[in-house]
PyMOL commands that place a pseudoatom at each C-alpha (Angstrom):
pseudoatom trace, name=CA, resn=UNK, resi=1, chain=A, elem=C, hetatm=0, pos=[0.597, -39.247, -9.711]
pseudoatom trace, name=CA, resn=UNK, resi=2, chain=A, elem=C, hetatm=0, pos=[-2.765, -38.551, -8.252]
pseudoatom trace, name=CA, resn=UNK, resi=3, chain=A, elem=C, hetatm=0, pos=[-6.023, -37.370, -10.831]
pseudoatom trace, name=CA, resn=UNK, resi=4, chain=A, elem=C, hetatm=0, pos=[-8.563, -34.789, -8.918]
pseudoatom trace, name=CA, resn=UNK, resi=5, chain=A, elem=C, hetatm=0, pos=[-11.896, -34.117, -10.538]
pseudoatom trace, name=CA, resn=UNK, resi=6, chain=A, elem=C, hetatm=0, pos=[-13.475, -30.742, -10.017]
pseudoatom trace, name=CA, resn=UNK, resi=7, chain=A, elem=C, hetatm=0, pos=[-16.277, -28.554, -11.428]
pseudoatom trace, name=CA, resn=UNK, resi=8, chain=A, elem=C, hetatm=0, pos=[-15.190, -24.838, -12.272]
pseudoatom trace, name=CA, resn=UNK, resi=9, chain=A, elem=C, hetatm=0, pos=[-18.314, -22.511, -12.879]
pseudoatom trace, name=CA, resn=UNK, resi=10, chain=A, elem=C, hetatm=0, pos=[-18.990, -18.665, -12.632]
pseudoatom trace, name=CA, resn=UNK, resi=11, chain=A, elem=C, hetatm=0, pos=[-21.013, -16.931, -9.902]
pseudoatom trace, name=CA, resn=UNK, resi=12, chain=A, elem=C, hetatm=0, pos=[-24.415, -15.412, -11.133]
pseudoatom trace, name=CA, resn=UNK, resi=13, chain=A, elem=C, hetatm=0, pos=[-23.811, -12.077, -9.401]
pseudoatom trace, name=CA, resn=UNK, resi=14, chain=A, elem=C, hetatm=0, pos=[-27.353, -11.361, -9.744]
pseudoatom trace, name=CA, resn=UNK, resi=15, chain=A, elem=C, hetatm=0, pos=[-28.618, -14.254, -7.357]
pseudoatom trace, name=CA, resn=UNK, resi=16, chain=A, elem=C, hetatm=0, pos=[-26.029, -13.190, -4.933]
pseudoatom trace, name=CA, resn=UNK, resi=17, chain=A, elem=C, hetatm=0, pos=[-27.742, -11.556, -1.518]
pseudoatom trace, name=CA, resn=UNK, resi=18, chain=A, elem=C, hetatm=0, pos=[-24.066, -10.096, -0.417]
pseudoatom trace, name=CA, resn=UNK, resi=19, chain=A, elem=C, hetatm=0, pos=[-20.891, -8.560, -2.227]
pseudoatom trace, name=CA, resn=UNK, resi=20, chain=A, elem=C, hetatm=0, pos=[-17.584, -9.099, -1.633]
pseudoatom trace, name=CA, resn=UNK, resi=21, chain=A, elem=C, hetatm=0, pos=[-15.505, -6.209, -1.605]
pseudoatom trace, name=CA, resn=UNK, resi=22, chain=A, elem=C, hetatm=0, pos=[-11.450, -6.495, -1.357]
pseudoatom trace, name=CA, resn=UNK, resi=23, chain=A, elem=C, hetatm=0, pos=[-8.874, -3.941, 1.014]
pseudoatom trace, name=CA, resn=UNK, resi=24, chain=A, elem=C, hetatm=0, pos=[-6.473, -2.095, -1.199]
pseudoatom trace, name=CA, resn=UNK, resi=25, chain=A, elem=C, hetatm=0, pos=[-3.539, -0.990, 0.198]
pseudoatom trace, name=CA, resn=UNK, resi=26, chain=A, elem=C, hetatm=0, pos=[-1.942, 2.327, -1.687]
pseudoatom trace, name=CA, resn=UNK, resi=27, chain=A, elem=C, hetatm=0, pos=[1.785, 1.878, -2.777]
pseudoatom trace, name=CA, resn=UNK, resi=28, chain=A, elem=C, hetatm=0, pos=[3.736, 3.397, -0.129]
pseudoatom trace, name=CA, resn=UNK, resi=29, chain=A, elem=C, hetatm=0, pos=[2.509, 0.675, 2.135]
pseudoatom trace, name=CA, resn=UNK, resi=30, chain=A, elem=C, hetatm=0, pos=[0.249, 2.838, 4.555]
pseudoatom trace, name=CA, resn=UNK, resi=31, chain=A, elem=C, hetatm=0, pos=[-2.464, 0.278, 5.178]
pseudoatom trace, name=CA, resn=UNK, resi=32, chain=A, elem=C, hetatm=0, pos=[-5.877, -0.210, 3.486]
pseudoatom trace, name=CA, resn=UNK, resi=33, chain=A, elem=C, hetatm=0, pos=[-6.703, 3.248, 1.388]
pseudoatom trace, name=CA, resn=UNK, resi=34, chain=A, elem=C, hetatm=0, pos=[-9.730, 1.987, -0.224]
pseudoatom trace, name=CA, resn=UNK, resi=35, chain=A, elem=C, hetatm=0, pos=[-12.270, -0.977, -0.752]
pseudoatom trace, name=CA, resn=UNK, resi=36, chain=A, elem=C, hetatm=0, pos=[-13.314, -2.276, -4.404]
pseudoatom trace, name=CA, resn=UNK, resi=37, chain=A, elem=C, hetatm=0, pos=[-14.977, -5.256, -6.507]
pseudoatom trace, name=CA, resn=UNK, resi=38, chain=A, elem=C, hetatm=0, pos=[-12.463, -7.269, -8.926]
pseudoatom trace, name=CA, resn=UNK, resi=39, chain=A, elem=C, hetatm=0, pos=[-13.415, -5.995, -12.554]
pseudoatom trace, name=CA, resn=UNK, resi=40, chain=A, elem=C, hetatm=0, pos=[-13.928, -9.891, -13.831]
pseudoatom trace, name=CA, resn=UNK, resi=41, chain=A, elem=C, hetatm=0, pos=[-16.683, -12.256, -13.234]
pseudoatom trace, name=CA, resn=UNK, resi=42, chain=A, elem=C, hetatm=0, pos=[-16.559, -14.625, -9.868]
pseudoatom trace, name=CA, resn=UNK, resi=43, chain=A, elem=C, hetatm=0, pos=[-15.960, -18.051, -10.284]
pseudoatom trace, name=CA, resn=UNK, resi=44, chain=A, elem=C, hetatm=0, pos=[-16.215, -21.527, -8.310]
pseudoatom trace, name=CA, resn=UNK, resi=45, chain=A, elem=C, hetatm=0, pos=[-14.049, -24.621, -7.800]
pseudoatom trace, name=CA, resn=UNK, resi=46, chain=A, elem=C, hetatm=0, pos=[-16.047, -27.517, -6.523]
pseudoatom trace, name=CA, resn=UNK, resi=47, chain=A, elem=C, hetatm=0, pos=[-13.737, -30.269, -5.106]
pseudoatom trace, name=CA, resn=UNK, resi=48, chain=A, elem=C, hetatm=0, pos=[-14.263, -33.399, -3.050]
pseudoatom trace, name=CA, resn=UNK, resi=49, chain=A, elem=C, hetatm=0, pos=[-13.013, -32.815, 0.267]
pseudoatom trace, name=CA, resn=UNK, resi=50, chain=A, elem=C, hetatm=0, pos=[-12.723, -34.514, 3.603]
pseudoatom trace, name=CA, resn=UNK, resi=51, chain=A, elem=C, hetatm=0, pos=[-14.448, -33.349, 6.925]
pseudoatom trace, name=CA, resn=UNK, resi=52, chain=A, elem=C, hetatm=0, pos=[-12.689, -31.594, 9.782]
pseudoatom trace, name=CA, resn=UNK, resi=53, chain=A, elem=C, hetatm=0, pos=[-12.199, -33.751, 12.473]
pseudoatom trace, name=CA, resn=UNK, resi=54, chain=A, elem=C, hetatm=0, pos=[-13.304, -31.443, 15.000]
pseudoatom trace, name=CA, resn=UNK, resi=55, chain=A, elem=C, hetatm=0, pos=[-10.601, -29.520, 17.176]
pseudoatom trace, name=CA, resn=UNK, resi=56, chain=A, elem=C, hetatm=0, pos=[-10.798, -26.375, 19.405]
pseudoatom trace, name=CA, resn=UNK, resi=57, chain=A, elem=C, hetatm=0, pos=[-12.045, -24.042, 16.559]
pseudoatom trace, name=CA, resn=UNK, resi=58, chain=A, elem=C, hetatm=0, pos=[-13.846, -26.032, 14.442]
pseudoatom trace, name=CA, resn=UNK, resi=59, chain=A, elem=C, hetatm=0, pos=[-16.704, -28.686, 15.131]
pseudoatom trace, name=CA, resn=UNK, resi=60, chain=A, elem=C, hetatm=0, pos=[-16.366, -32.074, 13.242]
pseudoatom trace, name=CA, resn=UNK, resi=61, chain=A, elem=C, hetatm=0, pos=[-17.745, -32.680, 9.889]
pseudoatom trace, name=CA, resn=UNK, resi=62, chain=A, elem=C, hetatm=0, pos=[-16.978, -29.076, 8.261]
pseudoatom trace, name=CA, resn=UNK, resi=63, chain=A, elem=C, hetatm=0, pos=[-16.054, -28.900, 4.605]
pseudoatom trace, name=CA, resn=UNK, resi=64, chain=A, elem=C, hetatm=0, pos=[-13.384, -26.272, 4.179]
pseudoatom trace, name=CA, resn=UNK, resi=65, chain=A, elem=C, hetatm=0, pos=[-12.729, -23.938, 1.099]
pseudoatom trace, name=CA, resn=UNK, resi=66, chain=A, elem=C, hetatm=0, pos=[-10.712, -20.972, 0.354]
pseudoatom trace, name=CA, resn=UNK, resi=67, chain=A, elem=C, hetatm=0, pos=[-11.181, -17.527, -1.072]
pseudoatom trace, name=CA, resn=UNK, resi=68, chain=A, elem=C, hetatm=0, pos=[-8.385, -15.615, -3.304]
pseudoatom trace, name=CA, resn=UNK, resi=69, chain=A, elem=C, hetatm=0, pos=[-8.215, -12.637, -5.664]
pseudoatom trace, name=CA, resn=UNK, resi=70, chain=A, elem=C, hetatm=0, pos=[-6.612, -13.652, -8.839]
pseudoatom trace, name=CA, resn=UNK, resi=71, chain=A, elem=C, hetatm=0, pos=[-4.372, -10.448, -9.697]
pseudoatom trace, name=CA, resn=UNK, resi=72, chain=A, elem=C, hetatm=0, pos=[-3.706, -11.053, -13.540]
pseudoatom trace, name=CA, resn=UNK, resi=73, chain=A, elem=C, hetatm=0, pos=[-7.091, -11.499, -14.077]
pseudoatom trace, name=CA, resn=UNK, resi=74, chain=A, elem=C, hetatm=0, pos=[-8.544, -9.220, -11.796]
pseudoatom trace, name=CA, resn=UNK, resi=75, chain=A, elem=C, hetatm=0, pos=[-11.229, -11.869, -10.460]
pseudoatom trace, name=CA, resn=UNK, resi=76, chain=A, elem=C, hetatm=0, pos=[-12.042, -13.503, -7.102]
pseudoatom trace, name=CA, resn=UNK, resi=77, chain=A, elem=C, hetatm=0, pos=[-11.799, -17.520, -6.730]
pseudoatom trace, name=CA, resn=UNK, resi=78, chain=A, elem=C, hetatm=0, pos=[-13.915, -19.554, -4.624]
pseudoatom trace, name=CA, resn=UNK, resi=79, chain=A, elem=C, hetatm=0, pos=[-12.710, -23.301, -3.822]
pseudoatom trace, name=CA, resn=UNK, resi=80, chain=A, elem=C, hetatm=0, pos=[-15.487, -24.771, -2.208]
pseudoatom trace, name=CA, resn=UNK, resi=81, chain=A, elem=C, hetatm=0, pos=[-14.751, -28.456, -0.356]
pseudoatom trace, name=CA, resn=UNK, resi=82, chain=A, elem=C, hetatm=0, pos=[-17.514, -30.794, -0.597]
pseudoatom trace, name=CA, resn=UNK, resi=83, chain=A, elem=C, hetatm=0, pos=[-18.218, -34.853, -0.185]
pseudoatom trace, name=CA, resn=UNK, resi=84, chain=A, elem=C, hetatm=0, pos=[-16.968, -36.952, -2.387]
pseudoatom trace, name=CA, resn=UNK, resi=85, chain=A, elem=C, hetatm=0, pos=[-20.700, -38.435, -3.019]
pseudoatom trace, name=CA, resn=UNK, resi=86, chain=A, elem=C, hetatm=0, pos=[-22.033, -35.024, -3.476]
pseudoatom trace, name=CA, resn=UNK, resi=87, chain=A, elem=C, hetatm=0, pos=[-19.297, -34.064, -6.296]
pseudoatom trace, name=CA, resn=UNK, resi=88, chain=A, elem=C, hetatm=0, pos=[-19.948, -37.054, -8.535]
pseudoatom trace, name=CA, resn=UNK, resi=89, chain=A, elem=C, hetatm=0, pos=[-23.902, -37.242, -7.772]
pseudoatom trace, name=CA, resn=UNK, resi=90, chain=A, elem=C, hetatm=0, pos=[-23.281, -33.202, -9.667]
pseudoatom trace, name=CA, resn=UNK, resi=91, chain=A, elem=C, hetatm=0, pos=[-20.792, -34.532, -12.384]
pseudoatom trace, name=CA, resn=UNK, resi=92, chain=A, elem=C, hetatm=0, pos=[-23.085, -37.419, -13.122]
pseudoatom trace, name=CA, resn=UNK, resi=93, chain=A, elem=C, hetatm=0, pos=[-25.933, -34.930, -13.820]
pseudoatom trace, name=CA, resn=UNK, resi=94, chain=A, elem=C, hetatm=0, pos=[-23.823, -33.005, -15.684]
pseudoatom trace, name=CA, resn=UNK, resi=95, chain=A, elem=C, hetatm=0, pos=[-22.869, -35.716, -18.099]
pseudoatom trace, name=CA, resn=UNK, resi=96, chain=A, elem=C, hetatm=0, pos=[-26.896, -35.515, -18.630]
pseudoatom trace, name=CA, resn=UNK, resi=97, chain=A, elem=C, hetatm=0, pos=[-27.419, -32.589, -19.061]
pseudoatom trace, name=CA, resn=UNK, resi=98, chain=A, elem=C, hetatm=0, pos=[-24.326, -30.357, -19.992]
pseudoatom trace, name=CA, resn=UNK, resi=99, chain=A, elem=C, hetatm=0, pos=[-26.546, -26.955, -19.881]
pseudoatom trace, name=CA, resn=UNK, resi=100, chain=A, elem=C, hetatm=0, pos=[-27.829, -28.010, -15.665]
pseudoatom trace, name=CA, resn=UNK, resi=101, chain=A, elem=C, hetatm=0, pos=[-27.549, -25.332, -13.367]
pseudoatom trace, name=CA, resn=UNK, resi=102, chain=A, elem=C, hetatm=0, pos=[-26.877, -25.229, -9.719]
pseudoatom trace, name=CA, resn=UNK, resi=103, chain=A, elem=C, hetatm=0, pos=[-27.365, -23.184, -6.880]
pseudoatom trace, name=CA, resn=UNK, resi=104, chain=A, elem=C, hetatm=0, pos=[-24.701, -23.626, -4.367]
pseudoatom trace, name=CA, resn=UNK, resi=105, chain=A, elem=C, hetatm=0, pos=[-25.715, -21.781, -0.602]
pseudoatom trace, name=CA, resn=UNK, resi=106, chain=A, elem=C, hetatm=0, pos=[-22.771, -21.359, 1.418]
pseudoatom trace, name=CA, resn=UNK, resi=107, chain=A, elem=C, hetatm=0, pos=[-21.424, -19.480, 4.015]
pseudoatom trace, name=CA, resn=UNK, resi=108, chain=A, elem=C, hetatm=0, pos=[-18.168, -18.626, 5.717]
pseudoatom trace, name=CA, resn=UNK, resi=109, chain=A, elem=C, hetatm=0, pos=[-15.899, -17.731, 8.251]
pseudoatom trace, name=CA, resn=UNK, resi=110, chain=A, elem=C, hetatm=0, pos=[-13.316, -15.129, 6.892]
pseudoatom trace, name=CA, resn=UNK, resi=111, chain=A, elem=C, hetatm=0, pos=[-10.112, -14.580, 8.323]
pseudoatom trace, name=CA, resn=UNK, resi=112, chain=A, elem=C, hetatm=0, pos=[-6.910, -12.536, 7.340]
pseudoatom trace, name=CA, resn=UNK, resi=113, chain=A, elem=C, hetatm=0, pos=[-3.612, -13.862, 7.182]
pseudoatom trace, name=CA, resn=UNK, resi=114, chain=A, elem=C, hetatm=0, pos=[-0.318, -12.059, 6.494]
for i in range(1, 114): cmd.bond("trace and resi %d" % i, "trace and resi %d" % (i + 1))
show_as sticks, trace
zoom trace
């Protein structure tokens, strides 16, 4: 049995500088009809994470995270990887301070798989 700590909070769409739109595909299967936003709000998974180890795609010492549309609640999911150090420096403040806020920049590389 293994215990994993992690810190679930939503996106402030306002703050956001970009928005994430996902491909529908229509019923009869004839590709990508239209684009749109999921209805719900956005929210984040912070989880400590190891770094890449460097290979013929990615450099060394990249945090990795993932990026899903959650159908039965119409919302998009971030997992965001990050040090170990990092995630219980934020929980500590947390325990603080249970109102604290934080501004997480990120960026990624998106690819679609099938």
């Amino acid at each position: 049995m293994e215990t994993t700590r992690f810190i679930r909070a939503l996106v402030d769409e306002e703050k956001c500088r970009d928005f994430i739109f996902c491909a529908v595909e229509d019923a009869e299967n004839n590709g990508i009809t239209r684009l749109e936003r999921p209805s719900n709000d956005t929210q984040v998974n912070l989880r400590a994470g190891k770094p890449t180890e460097g290979n013929d795609v990615f450099p060394s010492g990249l945090y990795g995270g993932r990026c899903f549309r959650s159908p039965p609640e119409d919302r998009l999911w971030f997992e965001v990887e990050v040090p170990e150090s990092q995630l219980n420096e934020i929980l500590e403040s947390l325990g603080r301070d249970s109102k604290l806020q934080i501004e997480v920049a990120s960026s990624f590389f998106h690819s679609v798989m099938k």
